[in-house]
N, C-alpha and C positions, 0 to 999 in steps of 0.2 A: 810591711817592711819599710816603706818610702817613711809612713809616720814615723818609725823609730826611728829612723837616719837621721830623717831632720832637726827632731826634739834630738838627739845626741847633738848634732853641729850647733845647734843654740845653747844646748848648755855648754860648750865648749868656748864658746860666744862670749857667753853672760861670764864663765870663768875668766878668761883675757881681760875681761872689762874690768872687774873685778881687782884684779891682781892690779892691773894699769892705775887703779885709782887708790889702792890701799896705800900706795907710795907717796898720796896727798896727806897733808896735816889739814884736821880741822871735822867742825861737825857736819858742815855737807858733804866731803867725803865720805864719813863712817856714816852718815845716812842712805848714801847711795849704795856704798858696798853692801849697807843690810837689805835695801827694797834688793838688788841683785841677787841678793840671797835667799830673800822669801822670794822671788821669783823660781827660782831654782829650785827650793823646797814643792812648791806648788806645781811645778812641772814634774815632776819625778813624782808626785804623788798621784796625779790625776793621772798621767801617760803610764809608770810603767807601776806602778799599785793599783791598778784598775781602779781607782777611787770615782771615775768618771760614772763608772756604774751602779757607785754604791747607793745607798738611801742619802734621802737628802740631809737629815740628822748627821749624820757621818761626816758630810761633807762642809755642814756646817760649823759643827765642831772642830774639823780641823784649821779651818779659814778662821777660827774664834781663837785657834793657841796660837797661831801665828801670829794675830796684832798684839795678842797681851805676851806674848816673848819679846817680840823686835819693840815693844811699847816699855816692857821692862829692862830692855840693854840698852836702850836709849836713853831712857830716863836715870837711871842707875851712870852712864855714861856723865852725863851732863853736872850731874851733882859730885 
């Protein structure tokens, strides 16, 4: 129960942070909002999808759509 408390207060965290910074213009901005995001993505996966458990394939794969999303909005972003 404590694990879950806290992974909730961190992403509630990473949210505020988030929000605080969206209100910046510029590309390190929207780089940080998106690392804040795949942080977020990854925390909710491994904490409350049990993904911590799963095969390491599984795990890998999901760490693999994460860099080629946040690598495709980025890049799509800039051009």
């Amino acid at each position: 129960m404590k694990t879950t408390l806290f992974t909730w207060l961190f992403l509630i965290a990473l949210t505020l942070g988030a929000t605080g910074f969206s209100l910046q213009q510029g590309l390190y901005a929207l780089i940080f909002v998106m690392l804040l995001a795949g942080v977020k993505f990854l925390t909710v996966a491994f904490q409350f999808m049990e993904l911590r458990t799963a095969h390491v394939f599984w795990k890998g794969a999901l760490i693999c759509f994460l860099v080629l999303f946040l690598g495709l909005v980025l890049l799509l972003k800039t051009y």
